[in-house]
N, CA, C and O atoms as a GROMACS GRO file, in nm:
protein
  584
    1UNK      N    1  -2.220   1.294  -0.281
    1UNK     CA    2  -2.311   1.183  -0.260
    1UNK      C    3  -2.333   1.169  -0.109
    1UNK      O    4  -2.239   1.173  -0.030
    2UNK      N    5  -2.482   1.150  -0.066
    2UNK     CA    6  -2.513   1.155   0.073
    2UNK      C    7  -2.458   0.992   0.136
    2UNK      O    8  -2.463   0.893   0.063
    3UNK      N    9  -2.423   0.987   0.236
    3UNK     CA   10  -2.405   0.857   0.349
    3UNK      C   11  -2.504   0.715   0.283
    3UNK      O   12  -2.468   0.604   0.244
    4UNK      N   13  -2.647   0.784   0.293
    4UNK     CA   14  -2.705   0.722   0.295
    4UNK      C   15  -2.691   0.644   0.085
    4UNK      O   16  -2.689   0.522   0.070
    5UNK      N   17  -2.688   0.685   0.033
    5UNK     CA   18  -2.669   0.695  -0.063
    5UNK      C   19  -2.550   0.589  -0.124
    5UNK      O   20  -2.569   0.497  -0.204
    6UNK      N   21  -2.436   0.624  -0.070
    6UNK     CA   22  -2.323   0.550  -0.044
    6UNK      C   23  -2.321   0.397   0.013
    6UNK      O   24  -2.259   0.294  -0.016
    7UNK      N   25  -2.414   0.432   0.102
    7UNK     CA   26  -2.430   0.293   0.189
    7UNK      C   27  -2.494   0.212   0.083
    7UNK      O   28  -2.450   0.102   0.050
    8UNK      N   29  -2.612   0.275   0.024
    8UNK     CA   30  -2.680   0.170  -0.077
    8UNK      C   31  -2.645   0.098  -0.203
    8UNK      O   32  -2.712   0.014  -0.263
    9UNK      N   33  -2.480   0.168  -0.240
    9UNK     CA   34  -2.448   0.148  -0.341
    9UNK      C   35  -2.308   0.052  -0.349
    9UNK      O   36  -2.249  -0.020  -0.430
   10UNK      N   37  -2.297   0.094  -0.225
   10UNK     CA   38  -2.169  -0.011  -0.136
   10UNK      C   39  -2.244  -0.168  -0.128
   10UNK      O   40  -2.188  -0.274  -0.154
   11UNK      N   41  -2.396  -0.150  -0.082
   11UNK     CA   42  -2.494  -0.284  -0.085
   11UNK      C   43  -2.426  -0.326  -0.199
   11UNK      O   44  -2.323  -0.393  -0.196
   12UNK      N   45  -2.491  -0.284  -0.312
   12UNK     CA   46  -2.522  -0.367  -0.428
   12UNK      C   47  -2.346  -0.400  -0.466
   12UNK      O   48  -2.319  -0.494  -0.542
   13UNK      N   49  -2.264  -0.337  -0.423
   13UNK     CA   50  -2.114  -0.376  -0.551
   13UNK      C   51  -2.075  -0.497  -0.458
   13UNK      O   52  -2.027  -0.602  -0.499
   14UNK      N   53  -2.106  -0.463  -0.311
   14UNK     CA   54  -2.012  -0.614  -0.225
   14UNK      C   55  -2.098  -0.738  -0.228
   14UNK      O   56  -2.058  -0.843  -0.177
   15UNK      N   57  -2.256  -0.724  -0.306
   15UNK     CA   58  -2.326  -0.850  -0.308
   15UNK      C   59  -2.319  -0.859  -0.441
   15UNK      O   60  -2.406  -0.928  -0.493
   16UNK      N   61  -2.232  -0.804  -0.516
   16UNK     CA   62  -2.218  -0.856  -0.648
   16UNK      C   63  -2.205  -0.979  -0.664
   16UNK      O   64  -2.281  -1.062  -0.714
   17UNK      N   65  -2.067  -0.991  -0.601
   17UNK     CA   66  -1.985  -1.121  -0.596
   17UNK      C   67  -2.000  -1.249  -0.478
   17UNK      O   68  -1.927  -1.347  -0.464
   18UNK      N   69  -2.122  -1.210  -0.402
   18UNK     CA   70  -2.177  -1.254  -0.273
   18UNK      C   71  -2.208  -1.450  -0.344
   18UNK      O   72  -2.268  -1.479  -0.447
   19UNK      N   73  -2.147  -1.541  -0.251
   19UNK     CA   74  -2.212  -1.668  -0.353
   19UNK      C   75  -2.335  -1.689  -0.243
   19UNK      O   76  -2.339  -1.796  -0.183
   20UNK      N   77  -2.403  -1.620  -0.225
   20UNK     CA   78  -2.542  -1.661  -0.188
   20UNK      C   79  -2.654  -1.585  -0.206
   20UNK      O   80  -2.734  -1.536  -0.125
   21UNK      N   81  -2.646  -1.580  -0.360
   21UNK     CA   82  -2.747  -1.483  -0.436
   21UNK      C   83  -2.810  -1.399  -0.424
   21UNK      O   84  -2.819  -1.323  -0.328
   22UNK      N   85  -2.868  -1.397  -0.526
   22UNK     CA   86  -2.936  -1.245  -0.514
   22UNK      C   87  -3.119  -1.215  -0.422
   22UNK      O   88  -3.194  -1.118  -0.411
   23UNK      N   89  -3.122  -1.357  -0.376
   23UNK     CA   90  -3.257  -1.372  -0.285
   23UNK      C   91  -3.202  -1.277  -0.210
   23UNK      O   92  -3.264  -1.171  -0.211
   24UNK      N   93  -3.078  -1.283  -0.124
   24UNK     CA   94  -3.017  -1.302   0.020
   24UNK      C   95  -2.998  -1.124   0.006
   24UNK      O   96  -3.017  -1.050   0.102
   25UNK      N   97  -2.961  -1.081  -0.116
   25UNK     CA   98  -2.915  -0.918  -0.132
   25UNK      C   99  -3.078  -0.857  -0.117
   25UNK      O  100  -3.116  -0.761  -0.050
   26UNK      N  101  -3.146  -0.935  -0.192
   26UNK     CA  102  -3.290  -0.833  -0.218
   26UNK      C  103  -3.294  -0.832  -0.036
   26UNK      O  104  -3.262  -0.724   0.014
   27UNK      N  105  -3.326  -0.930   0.046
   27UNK     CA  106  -3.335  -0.925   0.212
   27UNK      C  107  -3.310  -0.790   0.223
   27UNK      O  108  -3.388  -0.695   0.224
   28UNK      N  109  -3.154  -0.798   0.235
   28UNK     CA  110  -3.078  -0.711   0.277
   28UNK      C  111  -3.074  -0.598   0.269
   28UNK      O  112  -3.042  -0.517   0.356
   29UNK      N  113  -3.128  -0.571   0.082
   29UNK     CA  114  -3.185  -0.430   0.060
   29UNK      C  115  -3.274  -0.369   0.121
   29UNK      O  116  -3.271  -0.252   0.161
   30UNK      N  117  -3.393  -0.476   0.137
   30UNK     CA  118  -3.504  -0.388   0.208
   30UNK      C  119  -3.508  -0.358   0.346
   30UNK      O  120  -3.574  -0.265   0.394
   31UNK      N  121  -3.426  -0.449   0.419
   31UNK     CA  122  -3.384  -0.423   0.534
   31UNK      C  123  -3.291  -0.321   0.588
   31UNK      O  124  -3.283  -0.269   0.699
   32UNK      N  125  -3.205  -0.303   0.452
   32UNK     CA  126  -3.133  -0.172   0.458
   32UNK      C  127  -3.197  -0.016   0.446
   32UNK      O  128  -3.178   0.085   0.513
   33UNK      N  129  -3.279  -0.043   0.333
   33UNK     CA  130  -3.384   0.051   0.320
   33UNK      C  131  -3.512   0.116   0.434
   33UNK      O  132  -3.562   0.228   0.451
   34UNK      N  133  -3.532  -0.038   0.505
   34UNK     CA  134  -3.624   0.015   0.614
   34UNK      C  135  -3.542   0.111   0.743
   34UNK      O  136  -3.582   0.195   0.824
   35UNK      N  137  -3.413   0.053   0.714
   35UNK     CA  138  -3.344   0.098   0.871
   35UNK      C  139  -3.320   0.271   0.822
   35UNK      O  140  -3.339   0.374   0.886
   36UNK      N  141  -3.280   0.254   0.706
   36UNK     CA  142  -3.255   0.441   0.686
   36UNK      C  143  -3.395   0.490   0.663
   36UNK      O  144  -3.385   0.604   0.707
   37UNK      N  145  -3.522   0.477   0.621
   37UNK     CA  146  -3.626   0.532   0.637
   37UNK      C  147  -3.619   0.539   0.810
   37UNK      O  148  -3.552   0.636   0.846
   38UNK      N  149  -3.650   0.492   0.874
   38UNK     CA  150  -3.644   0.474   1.015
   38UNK      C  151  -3.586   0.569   1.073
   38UNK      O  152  -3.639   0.624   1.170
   39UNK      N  153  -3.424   0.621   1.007
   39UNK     CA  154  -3.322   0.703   1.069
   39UNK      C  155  -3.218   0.573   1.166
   39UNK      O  156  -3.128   0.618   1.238
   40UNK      N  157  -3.233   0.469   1.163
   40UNK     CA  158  -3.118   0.381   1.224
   40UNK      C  159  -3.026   0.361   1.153
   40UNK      O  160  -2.938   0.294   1.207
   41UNK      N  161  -3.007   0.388   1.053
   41UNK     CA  162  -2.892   0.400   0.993
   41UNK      C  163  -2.757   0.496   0.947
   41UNK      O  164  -2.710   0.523   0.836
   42UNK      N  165  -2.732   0.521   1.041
   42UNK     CA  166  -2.624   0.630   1.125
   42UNK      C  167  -2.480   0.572   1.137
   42UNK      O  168  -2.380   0.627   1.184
   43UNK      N  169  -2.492   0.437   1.080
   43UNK     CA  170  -2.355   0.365   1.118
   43UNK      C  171  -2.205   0.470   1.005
   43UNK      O  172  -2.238   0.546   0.914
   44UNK      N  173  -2.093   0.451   1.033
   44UNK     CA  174  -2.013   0.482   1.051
   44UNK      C  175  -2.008   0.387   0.887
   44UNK      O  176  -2.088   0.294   0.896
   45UNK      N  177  -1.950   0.387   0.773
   45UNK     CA  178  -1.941   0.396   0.627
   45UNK      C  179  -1.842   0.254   0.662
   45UNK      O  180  -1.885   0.139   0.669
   46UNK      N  181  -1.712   0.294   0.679
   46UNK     CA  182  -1.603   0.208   0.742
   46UNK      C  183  -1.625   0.045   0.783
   46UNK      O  184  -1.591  -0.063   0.735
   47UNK      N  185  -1.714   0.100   0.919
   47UNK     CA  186  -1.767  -0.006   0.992
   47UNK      C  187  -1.896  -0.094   0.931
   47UNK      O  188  -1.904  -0.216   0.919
   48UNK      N  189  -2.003   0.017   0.895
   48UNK     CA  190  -2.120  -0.077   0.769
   48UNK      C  191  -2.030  -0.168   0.677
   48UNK      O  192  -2.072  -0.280   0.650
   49UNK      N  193  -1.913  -0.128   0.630
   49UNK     CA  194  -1.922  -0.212   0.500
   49UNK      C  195  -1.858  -0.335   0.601
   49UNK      O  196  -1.929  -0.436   0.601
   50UNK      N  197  -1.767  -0.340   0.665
   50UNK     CA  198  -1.701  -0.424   0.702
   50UNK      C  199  -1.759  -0.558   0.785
   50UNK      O  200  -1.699  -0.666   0.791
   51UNK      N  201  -1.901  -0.527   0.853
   51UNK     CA  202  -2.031  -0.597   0.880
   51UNK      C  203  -2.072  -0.662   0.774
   51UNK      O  204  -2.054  -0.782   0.753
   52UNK      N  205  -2.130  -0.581   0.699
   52UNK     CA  206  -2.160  -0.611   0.558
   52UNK      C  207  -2.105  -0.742   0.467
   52UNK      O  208  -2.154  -0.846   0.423
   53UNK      N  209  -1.985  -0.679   0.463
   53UNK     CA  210  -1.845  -0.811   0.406
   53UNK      C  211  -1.879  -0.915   0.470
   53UNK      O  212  -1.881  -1.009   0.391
   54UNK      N  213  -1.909  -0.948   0.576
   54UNK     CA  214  -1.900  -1.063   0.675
   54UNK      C  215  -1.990  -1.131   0.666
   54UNK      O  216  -1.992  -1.248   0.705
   55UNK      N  217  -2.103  -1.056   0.600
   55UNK     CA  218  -2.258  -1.138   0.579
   55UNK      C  219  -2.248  -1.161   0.474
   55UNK      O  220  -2.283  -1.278   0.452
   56UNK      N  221  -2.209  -1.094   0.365
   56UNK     CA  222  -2.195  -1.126   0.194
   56UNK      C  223  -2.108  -1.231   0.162
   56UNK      O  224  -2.137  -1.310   0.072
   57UNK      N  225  -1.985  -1.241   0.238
   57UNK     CA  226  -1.872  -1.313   0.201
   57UNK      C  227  -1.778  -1.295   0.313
   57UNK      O  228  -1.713  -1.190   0.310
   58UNK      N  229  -1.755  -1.381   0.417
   58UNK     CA  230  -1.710  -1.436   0.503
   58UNK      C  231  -1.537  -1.421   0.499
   58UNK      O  232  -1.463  -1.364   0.580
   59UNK      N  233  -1.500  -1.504   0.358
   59UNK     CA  234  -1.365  -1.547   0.334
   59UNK      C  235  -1.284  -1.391   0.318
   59UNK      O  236  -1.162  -1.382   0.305
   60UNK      N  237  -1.369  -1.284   0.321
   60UNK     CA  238  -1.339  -1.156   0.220
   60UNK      C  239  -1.282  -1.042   0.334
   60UNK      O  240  -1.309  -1.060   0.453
   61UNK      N  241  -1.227  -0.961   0.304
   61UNK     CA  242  -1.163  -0.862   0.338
   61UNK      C  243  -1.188  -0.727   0.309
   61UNK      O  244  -1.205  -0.715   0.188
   62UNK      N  245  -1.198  -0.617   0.372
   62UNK     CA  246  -1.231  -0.497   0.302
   62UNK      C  247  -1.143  -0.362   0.366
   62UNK      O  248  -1.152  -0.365   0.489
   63UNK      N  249  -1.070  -0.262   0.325
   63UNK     CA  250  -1.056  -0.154   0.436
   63UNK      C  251  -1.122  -0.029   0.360
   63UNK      O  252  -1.123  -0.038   0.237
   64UNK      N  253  -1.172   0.077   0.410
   64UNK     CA  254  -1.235   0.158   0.373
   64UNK      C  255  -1.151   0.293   0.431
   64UNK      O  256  -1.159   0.336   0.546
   65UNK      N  257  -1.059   0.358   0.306
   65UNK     CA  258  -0.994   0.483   0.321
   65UNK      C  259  -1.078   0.586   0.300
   65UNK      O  260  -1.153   0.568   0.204
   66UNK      N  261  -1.100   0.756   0.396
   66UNK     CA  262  -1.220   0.839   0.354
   66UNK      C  263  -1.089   0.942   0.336
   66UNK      O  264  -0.995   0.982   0.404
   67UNK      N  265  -1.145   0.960   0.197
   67UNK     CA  266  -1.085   1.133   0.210
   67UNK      C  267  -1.150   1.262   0.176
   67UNK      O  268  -1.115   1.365   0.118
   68UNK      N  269  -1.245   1.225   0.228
   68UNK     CA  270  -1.380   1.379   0.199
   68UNK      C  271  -1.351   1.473   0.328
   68UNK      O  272  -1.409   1.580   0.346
   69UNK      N  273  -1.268   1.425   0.403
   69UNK     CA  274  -1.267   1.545   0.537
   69UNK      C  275  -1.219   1.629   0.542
   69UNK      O  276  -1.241   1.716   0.626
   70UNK      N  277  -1.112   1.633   0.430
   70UNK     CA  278  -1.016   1.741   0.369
   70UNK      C  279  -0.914   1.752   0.253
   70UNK      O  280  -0.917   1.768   0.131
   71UNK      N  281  -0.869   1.744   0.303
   71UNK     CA  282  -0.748   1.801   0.136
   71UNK      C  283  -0.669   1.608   0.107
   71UNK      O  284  -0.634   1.523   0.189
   72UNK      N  285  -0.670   1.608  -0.010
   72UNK     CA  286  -0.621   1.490  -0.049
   72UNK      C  287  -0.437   1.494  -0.104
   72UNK      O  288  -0.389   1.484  -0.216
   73UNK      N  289  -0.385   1.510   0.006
   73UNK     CA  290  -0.257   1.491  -0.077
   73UNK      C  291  -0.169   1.366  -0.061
   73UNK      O  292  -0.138   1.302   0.039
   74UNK      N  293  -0.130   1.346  -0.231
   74UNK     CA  294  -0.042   1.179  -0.247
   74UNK      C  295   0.043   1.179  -0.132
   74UNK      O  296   0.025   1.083  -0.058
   75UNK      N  297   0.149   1.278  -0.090
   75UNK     CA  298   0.236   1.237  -0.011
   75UNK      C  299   0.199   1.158   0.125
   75UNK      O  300   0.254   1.063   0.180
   76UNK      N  301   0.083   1.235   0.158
   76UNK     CA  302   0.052   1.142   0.296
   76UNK      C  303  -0.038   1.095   0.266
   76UNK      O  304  -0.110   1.106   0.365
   77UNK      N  305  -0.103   1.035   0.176
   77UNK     CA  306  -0.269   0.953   0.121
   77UNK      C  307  -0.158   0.782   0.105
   77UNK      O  308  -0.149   0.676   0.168
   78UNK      N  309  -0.106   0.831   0.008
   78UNK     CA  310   0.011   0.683  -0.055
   78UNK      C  311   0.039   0.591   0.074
   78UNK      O  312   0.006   0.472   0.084
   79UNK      N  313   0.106   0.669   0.173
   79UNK     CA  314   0.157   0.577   0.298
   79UNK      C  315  -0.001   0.449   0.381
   79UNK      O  316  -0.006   0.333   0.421
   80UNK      N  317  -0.113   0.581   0.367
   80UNK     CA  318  -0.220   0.507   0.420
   80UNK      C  319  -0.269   0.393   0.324
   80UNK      O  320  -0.316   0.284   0.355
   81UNK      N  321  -0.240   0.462   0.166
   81UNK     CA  322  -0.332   0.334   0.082
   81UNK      C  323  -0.185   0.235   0.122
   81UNK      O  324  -0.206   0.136   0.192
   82UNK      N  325  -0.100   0.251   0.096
   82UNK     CA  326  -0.029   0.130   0.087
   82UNK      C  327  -0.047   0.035   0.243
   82UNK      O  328  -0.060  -0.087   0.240
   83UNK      N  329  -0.047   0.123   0.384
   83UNK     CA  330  -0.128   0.014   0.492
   83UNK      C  331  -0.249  -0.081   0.469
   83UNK      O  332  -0.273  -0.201   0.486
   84UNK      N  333  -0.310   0.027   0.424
   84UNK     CA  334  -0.464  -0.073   0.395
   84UNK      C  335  -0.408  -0.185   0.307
   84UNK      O  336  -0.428  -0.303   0.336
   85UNK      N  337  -0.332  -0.144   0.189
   85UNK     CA  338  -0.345  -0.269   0.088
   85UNK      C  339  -0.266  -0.417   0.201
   85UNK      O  340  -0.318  -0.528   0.205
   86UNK      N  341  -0.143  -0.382   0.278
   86UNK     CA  342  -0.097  -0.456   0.314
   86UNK      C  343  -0.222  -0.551   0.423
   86UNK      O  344  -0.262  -0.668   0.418
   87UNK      N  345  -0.251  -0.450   0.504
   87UNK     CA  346  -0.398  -0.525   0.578
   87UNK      C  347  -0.448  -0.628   0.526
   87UNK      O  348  -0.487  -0.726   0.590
   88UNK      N  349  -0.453  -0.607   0.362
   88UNK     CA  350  -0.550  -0.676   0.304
   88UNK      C  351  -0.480  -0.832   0.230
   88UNK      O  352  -0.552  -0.911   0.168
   89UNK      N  353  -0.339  -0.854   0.249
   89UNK     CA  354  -0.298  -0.959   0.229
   89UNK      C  355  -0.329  -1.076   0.259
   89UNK      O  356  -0.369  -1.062   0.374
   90UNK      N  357  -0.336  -1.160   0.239
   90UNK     CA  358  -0.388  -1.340   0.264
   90UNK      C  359  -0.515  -1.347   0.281
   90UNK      O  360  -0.556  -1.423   0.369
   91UNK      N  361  -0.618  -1.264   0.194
   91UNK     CA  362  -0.761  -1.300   0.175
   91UNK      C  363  -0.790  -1.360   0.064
   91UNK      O  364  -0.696  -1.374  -0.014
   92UNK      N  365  -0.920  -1.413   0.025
   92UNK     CA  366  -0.912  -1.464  -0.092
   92UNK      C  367  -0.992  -1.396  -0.219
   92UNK      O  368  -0.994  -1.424  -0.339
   93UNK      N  369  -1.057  -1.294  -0.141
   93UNK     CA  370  -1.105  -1.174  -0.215
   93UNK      C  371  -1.094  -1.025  -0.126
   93UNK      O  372  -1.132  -1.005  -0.011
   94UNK      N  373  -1.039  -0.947  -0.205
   94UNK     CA  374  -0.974  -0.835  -0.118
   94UNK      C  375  -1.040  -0.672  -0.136
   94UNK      O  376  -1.028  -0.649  -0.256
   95UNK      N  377  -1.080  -0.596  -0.094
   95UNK     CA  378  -1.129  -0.475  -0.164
   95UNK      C  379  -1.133  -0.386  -0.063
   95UNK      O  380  -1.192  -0.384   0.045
   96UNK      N  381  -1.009  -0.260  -0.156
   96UNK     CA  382  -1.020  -0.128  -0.079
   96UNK      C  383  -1.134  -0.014  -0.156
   96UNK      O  384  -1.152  -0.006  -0.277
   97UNK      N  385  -1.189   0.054  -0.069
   97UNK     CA  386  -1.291   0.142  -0.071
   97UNK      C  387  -1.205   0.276  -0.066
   97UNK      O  388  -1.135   0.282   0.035
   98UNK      N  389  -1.198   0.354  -0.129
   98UNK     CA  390  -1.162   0.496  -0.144
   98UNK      C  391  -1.300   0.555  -0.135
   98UNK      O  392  -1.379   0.531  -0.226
   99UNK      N  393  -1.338   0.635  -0.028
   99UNK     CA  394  -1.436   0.740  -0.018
   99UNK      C  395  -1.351   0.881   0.013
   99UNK      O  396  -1.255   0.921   0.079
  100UNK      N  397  -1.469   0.936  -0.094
  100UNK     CA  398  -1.459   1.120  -0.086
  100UNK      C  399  -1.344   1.166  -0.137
  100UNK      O  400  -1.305   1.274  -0.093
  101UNK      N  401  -1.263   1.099  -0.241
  101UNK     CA  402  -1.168   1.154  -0.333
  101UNK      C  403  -1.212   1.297  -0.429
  101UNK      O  404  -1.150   1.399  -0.462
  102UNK      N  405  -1.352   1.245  -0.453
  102UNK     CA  406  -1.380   1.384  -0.530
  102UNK      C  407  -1.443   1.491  -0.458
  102UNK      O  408  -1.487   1.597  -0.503
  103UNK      N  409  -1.442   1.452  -0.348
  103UNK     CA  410  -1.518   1.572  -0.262
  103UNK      C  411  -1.353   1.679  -0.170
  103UNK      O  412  -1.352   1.782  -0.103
  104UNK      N  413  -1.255   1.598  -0.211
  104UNK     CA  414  -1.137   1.661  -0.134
  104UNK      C  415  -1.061   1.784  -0.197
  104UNK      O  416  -1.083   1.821  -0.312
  105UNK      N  417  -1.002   1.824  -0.145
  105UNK     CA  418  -0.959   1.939  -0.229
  105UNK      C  419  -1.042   2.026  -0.271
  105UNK      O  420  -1.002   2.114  -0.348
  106UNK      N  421  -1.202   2.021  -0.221
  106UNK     CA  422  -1.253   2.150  -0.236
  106UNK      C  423  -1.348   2.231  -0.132
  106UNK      O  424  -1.407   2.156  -0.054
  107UNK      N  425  -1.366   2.328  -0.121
  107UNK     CA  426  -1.378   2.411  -0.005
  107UNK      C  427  -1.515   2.372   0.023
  107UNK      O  428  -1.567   2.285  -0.048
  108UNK      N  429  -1.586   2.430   0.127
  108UNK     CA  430  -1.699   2.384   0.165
  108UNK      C  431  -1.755   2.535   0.081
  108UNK      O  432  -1.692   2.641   0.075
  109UNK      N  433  -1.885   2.505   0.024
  109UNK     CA  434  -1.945   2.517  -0.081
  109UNK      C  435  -1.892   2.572  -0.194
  109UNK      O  436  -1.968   2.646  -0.256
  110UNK      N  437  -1.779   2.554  -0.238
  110UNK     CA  438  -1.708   2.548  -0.351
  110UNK      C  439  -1.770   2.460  -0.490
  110UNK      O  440  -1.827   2.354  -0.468
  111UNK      N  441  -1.761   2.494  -0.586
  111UNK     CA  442  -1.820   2.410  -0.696
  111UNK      C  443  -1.713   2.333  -0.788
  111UNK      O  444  -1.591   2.343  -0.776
  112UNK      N  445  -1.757   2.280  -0.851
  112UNK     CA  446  -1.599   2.205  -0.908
  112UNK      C  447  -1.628   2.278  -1.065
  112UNK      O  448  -1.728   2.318  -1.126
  113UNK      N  449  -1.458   2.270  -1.095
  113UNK     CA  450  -1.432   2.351  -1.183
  113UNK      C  451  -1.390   2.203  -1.256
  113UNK      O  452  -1.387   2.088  -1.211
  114UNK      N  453  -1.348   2.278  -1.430
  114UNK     CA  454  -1.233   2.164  -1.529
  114UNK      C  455  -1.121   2.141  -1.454
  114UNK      O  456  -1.087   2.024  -1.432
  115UNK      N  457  -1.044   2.255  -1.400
  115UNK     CA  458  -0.945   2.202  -1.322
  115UNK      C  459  -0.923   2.107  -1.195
  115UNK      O  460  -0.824   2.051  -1.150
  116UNK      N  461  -1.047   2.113  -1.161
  116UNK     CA  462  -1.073   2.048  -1.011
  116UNK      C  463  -1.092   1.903  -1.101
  116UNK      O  464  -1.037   1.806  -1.050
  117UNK      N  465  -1.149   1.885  -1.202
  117UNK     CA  466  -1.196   1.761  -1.268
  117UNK      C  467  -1.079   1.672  -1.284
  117UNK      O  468  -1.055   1.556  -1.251
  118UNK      N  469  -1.010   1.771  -1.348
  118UNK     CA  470  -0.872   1.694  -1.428
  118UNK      C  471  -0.787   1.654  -1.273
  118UNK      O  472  -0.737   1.542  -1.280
  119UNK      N  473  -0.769   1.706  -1.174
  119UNK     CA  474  -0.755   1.680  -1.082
  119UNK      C  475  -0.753   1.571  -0.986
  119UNK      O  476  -0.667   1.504  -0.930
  120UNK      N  477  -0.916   1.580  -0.989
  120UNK     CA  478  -0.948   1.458  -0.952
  120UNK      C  479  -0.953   1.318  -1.026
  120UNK      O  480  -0.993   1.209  -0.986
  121UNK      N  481  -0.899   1.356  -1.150
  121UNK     CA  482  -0.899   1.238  -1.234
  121UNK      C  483  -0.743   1.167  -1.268
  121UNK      O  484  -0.686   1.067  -1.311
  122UNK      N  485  -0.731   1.279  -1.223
  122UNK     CA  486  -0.520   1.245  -1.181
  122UNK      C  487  -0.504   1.207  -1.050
  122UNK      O  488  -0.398   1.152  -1.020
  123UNK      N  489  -0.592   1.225  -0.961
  123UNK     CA  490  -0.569   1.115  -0.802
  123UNK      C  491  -0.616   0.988  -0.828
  123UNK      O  492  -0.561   0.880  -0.804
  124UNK      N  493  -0.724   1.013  -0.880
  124UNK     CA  494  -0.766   0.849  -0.906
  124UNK      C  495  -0.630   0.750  -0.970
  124UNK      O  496  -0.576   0.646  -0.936
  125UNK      N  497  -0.616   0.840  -1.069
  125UNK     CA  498  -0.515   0.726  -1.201
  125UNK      C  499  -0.429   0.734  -1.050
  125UNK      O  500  -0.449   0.629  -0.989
  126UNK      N  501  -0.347   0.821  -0.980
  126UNK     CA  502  -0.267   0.764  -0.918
  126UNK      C  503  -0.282   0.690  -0.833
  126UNK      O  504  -0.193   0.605  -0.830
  127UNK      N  505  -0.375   0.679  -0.738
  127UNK     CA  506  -0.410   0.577  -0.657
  127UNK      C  507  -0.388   0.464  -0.760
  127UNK      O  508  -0.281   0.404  -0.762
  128UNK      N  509  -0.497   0.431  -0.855
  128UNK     CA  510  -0.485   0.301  -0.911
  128UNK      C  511  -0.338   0.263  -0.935
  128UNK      O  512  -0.305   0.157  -0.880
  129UNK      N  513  -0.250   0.320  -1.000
  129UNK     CA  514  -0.099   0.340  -1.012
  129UNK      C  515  -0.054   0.240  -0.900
  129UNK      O  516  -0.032   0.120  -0.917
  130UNK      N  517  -0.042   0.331  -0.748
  130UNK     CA  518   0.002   0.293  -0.672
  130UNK      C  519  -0.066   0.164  -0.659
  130UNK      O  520   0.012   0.076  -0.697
  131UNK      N  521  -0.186   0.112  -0.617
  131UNK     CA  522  -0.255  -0.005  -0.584
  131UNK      C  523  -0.204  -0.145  -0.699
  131UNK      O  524  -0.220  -0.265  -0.676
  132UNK      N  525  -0.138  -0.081  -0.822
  132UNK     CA  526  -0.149  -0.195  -0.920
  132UNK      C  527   0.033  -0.248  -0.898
  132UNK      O  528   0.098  -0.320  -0.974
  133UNK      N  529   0.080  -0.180  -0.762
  133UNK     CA  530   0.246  -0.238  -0.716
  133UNK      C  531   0.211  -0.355  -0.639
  133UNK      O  532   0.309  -0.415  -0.596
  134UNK      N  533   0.083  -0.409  -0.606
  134UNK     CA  534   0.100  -0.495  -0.537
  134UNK      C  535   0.043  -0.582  -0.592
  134UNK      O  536   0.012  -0.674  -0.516
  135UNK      N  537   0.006  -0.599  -0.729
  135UNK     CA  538  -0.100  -0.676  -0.840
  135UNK      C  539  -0.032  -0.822  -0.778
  135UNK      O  540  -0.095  -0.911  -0.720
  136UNK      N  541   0.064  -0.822  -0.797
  136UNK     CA  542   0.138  -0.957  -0.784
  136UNK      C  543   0.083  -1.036  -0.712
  136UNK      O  544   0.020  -1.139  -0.734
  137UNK      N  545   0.134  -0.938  -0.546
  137UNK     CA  546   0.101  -1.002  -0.419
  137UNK      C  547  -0.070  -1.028  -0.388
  137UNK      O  548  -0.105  -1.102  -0.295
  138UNK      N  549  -0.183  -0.949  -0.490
  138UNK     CA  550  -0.324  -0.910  -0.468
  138UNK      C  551  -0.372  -0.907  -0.565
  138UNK      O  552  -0.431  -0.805  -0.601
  139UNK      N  553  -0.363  -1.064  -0.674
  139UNK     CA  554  -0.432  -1.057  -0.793
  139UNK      C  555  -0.548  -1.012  -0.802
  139UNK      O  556  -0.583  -0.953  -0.904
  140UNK      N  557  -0.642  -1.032  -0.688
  140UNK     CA  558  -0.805  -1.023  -0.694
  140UNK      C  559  -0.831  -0.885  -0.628
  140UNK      O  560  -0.948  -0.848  -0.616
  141UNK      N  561  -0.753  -0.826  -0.596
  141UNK     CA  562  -0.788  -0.714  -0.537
  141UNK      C  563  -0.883  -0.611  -0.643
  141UNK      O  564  -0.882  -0.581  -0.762
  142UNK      N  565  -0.949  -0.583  -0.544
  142UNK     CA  566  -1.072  -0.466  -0.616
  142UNK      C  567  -1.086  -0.280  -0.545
  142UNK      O  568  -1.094  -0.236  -0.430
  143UNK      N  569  -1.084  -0.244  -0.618
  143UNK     CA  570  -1.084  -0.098  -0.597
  143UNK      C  571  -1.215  -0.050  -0.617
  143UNK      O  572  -1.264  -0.059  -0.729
  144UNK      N  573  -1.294   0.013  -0.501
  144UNK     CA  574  -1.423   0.090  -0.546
  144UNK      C  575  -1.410   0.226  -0.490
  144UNK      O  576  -1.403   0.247  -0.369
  145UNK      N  577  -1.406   0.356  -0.618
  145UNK     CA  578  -1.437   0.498  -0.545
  145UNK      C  579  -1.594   0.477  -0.552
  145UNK      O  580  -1.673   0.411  -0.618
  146UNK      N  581  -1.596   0.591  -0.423
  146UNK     CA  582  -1.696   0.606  -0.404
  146UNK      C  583  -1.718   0.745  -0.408
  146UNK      O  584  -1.832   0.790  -0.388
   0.00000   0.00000   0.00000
């Protein structure tokens, strides 16, 4: 999935829950839309959403983990999701972003196989796994792959 692509779809899930309707998202869409026709929209995935959050919902929190840059492994992925989740303590709506889980672990122009599938469908369950140790402390917490 392209940047741009991502960005637009990141729009619509964090103004889901936005309490200042859906006038305020349509804005935003087209304004989002004009800036990437344009080519100004180059921002950094991370940093867009976290702008973003701030205009949608103020009270809210977000960290955005990427793992499309290379190889996804639990041993050192776990330590980072579990920072972010902690980051994300004492908000009143909380949401980590996993980008490029399914793009990891495979070579540059590599195609995905069943095995690569099942794969990637066993990082996910584990991420969620890991993320659901802190249910307690992060009832509202939300998980979006991207």
């Amino acid at each position: 999935m392209r940047n741009h692509a991502k960005i637009r779809l990141l729009n619509k899930l964090l103004a889901a829950h936005s309490p200042f309707g859906k006038d305020f998202y349509a804005d935003a869409a087209k304004g989002l839309d004009m800036a990437i026709v344009r080519g100004e929209a180059q921002a950094d995935l991370s940093d867009f959403a976290k702008k973003l959050l701030r205009v949608y919902d103020p009270d809210s929190e977000i960290e955005v983990l990427n793992f499309g840059d290379g190889f996804f492994d639990p041993l050192f992925a776990l330590p980072m999701i579990s920072s972010a989740a902690k980051r994300l303590s004492g908000y009143r709506r909380a949401i980590l972003v996993i980008n490029g889980l399914g793009s990891a672990n495979i070579p540059p122009g590599g195609r995905s196989s069943k095995k690569r599938r099942l794969e990637h469908a066993g990082n996910i369950d584990l991420v969620e796994d890991y993320v659901m140790r802190y249910h307690a402390a992060f009832p509202n917490l939300e998980i979006i792959f991207l």
